[in-house]
C-alpha positions as CSV (number, residue, x, y, z in Angstrom):
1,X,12.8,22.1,1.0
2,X,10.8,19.9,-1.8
3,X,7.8,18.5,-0.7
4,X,8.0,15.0,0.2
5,X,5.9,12.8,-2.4
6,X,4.6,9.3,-1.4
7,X,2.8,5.9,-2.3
8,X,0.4,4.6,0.7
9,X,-1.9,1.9,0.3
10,X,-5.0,3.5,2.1
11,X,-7.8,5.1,0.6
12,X,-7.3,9.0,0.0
13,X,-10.4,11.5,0.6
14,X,-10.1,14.7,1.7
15,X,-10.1,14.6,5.9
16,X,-9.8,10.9,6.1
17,X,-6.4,10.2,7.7
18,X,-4.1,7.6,5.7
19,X,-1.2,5.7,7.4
20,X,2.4,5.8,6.0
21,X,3.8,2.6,4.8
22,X,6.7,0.9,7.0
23,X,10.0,2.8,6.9
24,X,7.6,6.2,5.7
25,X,8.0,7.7,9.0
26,X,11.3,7.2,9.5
27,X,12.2,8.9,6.5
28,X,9.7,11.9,7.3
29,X,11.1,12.6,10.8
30,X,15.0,11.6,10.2
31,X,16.1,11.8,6.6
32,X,13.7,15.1,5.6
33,X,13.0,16.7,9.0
34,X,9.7,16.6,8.6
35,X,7.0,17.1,11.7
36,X,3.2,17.5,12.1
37,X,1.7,19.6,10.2
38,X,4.2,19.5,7.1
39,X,2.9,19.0,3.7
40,X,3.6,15.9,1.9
41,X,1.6,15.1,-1.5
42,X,0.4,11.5,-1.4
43,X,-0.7,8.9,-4.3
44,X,-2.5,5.2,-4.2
45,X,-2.8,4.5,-7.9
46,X,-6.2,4.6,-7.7
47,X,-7.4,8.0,-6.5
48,X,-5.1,10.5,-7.8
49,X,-3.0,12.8,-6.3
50,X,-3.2,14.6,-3.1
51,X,-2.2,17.6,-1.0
52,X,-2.0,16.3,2.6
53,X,-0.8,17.2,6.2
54,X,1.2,14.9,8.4
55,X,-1.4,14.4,11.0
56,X,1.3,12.2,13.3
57,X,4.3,11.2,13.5
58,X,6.2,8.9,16.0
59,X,9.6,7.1,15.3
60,X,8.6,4.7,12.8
61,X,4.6,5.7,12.3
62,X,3.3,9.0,10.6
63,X,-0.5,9.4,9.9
64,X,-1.6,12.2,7.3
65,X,-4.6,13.7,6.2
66,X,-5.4,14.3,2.6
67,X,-6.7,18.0,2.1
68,X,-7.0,18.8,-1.8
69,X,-7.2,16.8,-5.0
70,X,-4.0,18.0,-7.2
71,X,-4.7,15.2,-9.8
72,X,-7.6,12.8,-11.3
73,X,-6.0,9.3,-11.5
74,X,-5.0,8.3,-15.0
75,X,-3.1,5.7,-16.4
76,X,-0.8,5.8,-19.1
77,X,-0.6,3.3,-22.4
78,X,-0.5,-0.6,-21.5
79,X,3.2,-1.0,-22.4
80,X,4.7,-4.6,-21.1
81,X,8.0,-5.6,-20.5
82,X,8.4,-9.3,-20.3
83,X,12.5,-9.7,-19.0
84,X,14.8,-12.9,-18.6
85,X,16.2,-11.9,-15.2
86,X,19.6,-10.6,-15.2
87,X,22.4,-9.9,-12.4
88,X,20.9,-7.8,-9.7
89,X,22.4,-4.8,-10.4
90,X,21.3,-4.3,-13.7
91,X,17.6,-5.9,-12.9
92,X,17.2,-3.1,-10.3
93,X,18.2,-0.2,-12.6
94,X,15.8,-2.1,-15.5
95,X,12.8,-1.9,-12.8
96,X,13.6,1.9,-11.8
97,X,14.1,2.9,-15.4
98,X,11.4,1.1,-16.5
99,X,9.0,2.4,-13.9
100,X,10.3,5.6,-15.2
101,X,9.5,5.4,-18.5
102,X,5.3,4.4,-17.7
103,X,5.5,0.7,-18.7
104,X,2.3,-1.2,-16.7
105,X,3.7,-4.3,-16.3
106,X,6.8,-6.4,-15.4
107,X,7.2,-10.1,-15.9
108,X,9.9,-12.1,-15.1
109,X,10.7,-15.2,-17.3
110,X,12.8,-17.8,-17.1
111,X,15.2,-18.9,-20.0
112,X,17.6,-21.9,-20.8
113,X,20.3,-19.5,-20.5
114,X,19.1,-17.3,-17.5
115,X,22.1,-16.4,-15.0
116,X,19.5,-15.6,-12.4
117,X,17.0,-18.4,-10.6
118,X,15.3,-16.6,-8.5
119,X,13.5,-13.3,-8.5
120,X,13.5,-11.2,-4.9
121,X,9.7,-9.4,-6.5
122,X,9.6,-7.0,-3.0
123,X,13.1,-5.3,-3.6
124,X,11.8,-4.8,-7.2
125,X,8.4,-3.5,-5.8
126,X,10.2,-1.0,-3.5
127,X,12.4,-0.2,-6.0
128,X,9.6,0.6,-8.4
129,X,7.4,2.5,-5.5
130,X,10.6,4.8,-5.3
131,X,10.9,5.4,-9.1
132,X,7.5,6.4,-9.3
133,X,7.5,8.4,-6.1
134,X,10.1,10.4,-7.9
135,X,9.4,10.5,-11.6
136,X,5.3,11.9,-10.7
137,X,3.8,8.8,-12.2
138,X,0.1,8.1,-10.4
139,X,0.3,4.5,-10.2
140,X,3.2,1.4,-9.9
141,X,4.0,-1.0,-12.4
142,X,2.6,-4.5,-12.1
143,X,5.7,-6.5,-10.7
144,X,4.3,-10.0,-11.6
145,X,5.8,-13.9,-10.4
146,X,8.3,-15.1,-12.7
147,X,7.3,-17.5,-15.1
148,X,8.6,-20.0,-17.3
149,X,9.3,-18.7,-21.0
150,X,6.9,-21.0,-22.6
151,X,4.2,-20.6,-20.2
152,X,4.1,-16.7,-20.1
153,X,3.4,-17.1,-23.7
154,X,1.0,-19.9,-22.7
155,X,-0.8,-16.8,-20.4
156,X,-0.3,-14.3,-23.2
157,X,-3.7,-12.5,-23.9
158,X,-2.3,-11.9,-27.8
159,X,-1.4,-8.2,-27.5
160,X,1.3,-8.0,-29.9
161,X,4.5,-8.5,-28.8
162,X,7.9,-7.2,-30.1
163,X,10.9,-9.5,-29.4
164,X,14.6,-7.9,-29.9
165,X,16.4,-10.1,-32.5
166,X,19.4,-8.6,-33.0
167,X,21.0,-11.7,-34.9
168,X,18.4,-12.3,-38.0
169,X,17.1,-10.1,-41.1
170,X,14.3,-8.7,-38.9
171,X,13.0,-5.4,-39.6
172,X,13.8,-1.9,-37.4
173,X,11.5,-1.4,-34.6
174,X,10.2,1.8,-35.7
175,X,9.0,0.3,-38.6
176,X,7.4,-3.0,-36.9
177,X,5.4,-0.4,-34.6
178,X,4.2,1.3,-37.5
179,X,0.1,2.0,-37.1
180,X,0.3,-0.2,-33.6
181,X,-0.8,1.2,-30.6
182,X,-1.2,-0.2,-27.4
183,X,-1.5,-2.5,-26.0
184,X,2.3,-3.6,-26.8
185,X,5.0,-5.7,-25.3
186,X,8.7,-6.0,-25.9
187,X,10.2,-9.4,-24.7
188,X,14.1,-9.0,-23.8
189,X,15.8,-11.9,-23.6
190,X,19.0,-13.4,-21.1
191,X,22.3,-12.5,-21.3
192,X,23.5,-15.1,-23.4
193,X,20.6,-14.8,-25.6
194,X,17.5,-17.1,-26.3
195,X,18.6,-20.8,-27.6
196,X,17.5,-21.7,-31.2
197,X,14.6,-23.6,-30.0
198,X,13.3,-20.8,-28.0
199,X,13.4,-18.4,-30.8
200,X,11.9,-21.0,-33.1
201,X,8.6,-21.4,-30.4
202,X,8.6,-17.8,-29.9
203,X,8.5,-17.1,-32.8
204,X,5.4,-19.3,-33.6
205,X,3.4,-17.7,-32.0
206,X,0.6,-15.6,-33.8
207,X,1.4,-12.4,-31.9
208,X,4.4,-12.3,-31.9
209,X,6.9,-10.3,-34.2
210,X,10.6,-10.1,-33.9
211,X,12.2,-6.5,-34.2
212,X,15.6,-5.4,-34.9
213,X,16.9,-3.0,-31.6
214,X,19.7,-1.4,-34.6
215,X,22.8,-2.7,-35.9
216,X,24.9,-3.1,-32.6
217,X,24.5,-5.8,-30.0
218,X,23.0,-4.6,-26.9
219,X,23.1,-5.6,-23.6
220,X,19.9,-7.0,-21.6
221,X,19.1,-3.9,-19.7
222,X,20.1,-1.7,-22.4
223,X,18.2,-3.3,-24.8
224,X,14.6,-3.3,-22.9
225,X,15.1,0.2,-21.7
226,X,15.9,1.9,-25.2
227,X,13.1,-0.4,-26.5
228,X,10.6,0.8,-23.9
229,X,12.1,4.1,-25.1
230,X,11.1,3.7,-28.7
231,X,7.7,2.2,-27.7
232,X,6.7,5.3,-26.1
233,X,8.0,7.8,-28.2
234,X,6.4,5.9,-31.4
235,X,3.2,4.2,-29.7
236,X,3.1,5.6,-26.1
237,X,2.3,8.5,-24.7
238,X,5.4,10.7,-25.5
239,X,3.4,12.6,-28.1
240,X,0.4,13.1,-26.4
241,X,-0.3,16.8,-25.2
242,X,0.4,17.4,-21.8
């Protein structure tokens, strides 16, 4: 059987025992069959990568201890996604594929033409926890509170930032990102697209340029995962030796 990989919040040093997270040990003992003295590989986004024992494990608690360093912590590129909130379905497979595909942060924002008023940000966080339990990544993506359009541009620290305009004259992506590196963000808008006026204000803005996602009209989540996509293999770290 795979070893089991995990995110805990504790510190991890080799011979200092860590506690699983709620719902950890559960999974250990039921779902995998694991017991003491299995190894599990652990990660806290801020000291790498570890080879550890499950020291303990009760019903719902485990406690392991981290033996050997298998990884330095890194982190990849500073990629954003800022996202108008869509149905839950789709929002939860944007998060997991996101997550997947290295971005750093994730902020909600709210549109005139949102379908969604409210954001549940700790299904998100477990969702993303899981995705990057699975894909090896060291660290989570930023899951931030959702904001109003204009003032997440307000809080904007001018990092340019790509917004898909599928409907104007604007030029490919590929060539936007040409000689940009990051850090980059790509601002997907609802599913009924941004009004007039919020085009016009977003577009004001000194950092920001609009980008054409090709010649087909995309879908929300389709459109800020094959843009992350194109960040990545362009600006990210896609081309960087392994």
């Amino acid at each position: 059987m795979s070893t089991p990989r995990l995110y805990v919040d504790a510190d991890l040093a080799a011979g200092q025992e860590a506690p699983a997270l709620p719902g950890q040990g559960h999974y250990l003992g039921q779902v995998m069959r694991k017991g003491p003295g299995d190894a599990v590989t652990l990660f806290n986004g801020r000291d790498g990568e570890w080879q550890a024992r499950i020291s303990s494990i009760r019903k719902d608690r485990a406690v392991f201890t981290p033996e050997t360093l298998l990884r330095p912590q890194a982190s990849g590129p500073d990629l954003r996604l800022l996202l108008a909130p869509v149905k839950r379905d789709a929002m939860d497979w944007i998060v997991e594929k996101a997550t997947e595909l290295g971005v750093r942060s994730i902020q909600p924002v709210f549109t005139a033409r949102c379908v969604i008023g409210r954001v549940n940000l700790e299904r998100l966080a477990s969702i993303a926890r899981e995705a990057a339990e699975q894909c090896e990544r060291l660290d989570l993506p930023v899951i931030a509170e959702p904001l109003d359009l204009h003032r997440a541009l307000d809080a904007w620290d001018g990092a340019p930032l790509l917004v898909g305009d599928a409907r104007s004259n604007a030029r490919p992506l590929s060539v936007v990102l040409a000689g940009r590196r990051p850090p980059l963000g790509l601002l997907v808008g609802p599913e009924g697209g941004f009004t007039d006026q919020e085009l016009d204000a977003v577009r004001r803005r000194p950092f920001v340029s609009p980008a054409a996602l090709g010649p087909r009209i995309l879908r929300a989540e389709t459109a800020a995962v094959s843009g992350l996509a194109v960040l990545q293999a362009l600006a990210g770290d896609w081309a960087a030796p392994s």
